[in-house]
C-alpha positions as CSV (number, residue, x, y, z in Angstrom):
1,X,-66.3,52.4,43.8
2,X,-62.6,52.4,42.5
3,X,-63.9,50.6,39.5
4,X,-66.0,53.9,38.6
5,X,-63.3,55.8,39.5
6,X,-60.7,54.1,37.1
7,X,-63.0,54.6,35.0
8,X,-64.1,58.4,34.8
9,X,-60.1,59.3,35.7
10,X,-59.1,56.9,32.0
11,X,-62.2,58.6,30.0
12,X,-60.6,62.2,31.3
13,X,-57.5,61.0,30.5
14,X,-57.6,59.6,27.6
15,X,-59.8,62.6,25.8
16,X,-57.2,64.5,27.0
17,X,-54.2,62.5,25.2
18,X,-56.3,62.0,22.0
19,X,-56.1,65.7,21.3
20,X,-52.5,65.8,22.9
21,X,-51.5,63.2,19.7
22,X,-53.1,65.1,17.4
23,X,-51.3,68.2,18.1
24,X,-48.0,66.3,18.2
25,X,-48.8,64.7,14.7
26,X,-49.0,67.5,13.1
27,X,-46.1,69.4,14.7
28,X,-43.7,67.2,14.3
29,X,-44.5,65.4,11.0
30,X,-42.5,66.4,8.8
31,X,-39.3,65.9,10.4
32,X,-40.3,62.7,12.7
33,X,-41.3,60.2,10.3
34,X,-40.9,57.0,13.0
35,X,-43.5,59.0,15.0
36,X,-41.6,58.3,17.6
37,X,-43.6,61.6,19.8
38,X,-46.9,60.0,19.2
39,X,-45.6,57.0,20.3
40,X,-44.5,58.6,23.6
41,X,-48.1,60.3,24.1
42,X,-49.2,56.9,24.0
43,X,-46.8,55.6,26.2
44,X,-48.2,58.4,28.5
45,X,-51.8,57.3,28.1
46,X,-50.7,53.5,28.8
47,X,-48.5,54.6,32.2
48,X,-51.9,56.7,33.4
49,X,-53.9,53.4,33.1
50,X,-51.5,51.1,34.8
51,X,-49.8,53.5,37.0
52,X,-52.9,54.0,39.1
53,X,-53.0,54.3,43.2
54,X,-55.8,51.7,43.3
55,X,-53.1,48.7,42.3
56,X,-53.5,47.9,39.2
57,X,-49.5,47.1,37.9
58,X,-47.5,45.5,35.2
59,X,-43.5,44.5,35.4
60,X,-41.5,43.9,32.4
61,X,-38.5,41.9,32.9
62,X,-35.4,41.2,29.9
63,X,-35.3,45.3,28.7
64,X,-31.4,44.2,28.4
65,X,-32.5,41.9,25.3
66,X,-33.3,45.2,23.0
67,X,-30.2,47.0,21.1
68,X,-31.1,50.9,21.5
69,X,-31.6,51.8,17.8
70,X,-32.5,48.9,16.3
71,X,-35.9,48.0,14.5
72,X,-37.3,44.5,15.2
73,X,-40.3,42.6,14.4
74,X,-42.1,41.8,17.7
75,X,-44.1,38.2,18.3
76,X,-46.4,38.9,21.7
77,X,-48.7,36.4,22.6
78,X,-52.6,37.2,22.6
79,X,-55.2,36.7,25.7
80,X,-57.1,40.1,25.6
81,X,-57.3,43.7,24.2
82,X,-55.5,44.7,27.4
83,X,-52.5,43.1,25.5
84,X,-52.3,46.1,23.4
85,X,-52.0,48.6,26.5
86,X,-49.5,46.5,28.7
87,X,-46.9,46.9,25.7
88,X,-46.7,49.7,25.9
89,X,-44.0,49.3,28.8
90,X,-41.8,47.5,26.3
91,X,-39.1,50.2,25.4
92,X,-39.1,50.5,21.4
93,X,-40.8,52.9,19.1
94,X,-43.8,50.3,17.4
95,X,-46.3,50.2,15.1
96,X,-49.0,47.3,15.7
97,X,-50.8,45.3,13.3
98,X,-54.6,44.6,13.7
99,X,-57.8,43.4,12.5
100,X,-59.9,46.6,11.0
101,X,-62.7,45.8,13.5
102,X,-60.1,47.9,16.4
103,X,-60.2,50.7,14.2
104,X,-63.7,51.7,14.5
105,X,-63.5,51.2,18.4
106,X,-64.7,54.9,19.6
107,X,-61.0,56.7,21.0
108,X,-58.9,53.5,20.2
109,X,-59.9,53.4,16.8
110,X,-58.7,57.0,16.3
111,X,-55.7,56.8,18.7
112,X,-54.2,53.4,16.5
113,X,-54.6,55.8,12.9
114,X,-53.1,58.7,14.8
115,X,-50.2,56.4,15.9
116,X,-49.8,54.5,12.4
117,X,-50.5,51.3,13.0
118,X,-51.6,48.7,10.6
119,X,-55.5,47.8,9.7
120,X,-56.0,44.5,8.1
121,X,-59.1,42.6,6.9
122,X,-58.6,39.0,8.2
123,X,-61.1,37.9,6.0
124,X,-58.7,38.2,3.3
125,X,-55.5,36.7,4.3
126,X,-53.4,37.3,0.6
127,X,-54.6,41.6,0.7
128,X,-53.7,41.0,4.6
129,X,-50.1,39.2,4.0
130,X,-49.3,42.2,1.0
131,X,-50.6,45.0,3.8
132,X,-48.4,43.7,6.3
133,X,-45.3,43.2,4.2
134,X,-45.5,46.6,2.3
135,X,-46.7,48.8,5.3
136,X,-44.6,46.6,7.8
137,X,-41.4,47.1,5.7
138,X,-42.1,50.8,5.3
139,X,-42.2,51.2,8.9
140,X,-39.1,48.7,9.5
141,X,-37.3,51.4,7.1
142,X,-38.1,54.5,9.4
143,X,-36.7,53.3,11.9
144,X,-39.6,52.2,14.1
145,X,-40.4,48.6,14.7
146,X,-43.7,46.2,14.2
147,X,-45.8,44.6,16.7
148,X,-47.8,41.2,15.7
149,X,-49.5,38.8,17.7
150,X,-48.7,35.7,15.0
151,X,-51.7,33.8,16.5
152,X,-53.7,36.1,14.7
153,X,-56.6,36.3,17.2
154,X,-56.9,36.0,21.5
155,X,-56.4,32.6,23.0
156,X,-59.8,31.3,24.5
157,X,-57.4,29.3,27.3
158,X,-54.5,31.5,27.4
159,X,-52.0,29.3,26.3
160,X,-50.2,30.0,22.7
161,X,-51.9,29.1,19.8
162,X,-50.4,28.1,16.2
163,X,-48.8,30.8,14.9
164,X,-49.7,32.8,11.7
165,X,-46.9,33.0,9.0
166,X,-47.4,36.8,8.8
167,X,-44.6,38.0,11.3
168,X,-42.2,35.6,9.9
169,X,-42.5,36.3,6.3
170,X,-42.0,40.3,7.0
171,X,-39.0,39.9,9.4
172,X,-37.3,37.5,6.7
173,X,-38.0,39.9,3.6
174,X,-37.0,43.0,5.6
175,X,-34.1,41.3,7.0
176,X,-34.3,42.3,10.6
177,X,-34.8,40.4,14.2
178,X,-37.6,38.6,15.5
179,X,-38.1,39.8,19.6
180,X,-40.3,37.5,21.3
181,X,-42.4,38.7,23.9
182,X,-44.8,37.0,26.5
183,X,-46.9,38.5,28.5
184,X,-48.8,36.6,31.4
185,X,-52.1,38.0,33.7
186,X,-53.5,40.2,31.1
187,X,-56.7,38.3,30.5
188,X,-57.3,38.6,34.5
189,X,-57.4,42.5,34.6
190,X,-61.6,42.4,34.6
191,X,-63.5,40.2,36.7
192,X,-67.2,39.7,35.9
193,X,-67.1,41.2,32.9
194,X,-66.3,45.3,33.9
195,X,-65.0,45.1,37.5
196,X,-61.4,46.0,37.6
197,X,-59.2,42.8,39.5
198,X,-57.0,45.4,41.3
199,X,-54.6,42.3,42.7
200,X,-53.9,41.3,39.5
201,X,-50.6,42.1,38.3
202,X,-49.8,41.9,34.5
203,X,-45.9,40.8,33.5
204,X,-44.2,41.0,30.9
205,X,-40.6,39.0,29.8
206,X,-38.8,40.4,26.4
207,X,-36.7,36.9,25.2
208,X,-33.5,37.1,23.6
209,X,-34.0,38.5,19.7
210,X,-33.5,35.7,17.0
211,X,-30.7,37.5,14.6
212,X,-31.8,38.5,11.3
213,X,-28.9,35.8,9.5
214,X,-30.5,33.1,11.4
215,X,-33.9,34.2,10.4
216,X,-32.9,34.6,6.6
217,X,-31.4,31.0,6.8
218,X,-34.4,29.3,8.4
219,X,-37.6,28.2,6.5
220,X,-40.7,30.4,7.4
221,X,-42.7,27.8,9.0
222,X,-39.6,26.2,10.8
223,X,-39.0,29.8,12.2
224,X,-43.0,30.3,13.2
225,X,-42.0,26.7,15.0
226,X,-39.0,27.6,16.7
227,X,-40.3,30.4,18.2
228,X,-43.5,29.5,19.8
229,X,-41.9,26.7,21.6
230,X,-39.6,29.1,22.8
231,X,-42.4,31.1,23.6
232,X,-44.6,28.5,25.3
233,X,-41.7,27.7,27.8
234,X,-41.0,30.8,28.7
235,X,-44.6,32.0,29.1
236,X,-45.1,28.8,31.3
237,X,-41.8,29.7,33.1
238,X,-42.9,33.7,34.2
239,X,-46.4,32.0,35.3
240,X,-44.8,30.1,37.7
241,X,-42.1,33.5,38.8
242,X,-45.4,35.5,39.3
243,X,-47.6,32.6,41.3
244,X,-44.3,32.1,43.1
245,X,-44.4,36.0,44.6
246,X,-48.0,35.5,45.5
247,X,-47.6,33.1,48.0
């Protein structure tokens, strides 16, 4: 019964912030360039789904790793499409990159365009690499930051795959940080394919960012290295911190 519920209250909800976004786009256009206001309204959207009285929760844990300000590009690991929602508790102003296929999904297709993120064909990874360095940059210079999951599609077992060279390459030709994210417990949101696992609790740990010197220094694929072993250990580590609370 809550299932339905969740559901019916997000359709409402979510019709009601799609036109919302759409209204703030084109008010505040031409002098907000970073969109960071349609950011916010999906923010909004994103607090609504999580935010519920049923249960359903994400924390987010290391805000004191981002500088106020500053753009970064932003390695998350992938398990789910609930990834892209539980981000949106991360406090910085992004755009995400993802395959086209998201883009024709019926309100979250819409909602990505409206918010500017980044379609790419992965069928074609040398139009795909250009998109994400030209359009990636041009975001980087507005001010906003980039969001990539540098596996380039979900894990199947929910541990980190090898990474993409993607995120790496735009973070070294922009010349700005890398912020590594992981995220644990999104893959466990739906049980049985559309029931909602209301005990489940999503969490989210923002790593220290890698400086933008270091990542100019280091090889691309050295980099791509460094940072999913970073990323595996401390995924593995905020596993343990969350099956630690439930006992």
């Amino acid at each position: 019964m809550f299932t339905i519920l969740y559901y019916i209250f997000t359709l409402l909800q979510v019709t009601f912030w799609f036109i919302v976004s759409i209204i703030v786009l084109a008010v505040t256009y031409p002098f907000d360039k970073s969109r960071r206001w349609v950011h916010w309204c999906s923010e909004q959207i994103c607090r609504l789904l999580f935010n519920t009285p049923f249960g359903l929760k994400r924390t987010i844990e290391g805000v004191e790793n981002i500088e106020k300000g500053k753009s970064y590009v932003m390695v998350l690991n992938h398990n789910s499409g609930v990834d892209i929602f539980a981000a949106y508790k991360i406090p910085l102003n992004f755009r995400w990159v993802s395959k086209r296929e998201v883009f024709r999904v019926p309100f979250m297709g819409p909602l990505l365009t409206i918010h500017g993120d980044i379609p790419i064909e992965r069928g074609n990874p040398t139009e795909a690499m250009a998109k994400v360095l030209n359009l990636g940059k041009l975001w980087l210079g507005r001010g906003a930051s980039v969001a990539i999951f540098p596996e380039g599609t979900r894990s199947k077992t929910g541990e980190i795959n090898r990474f993409k060279m993607g995120a790496f390459n735009l973070a070294k030709e922009a010349n700005v940080e890398i912020l590594p994210i992981v995220m644990s417990g999104t893959n466990k949101v739906f049980r049985k394919g559309w029931l909602v696992n209301w005990k489940n609790q999503v969490a989210i740990r923002v790593l220290k960012p890698i400086p933008a010197e270091e990542v100019a220094a280091t090889d691309v694929k050295e980099m791509a290295q460094k940072v999913r072993e970073q990323m595996v250990a401390e995924l593995a580590d905020l596993r343990a911190k969350v099956a630690a609370k439930k006992k």
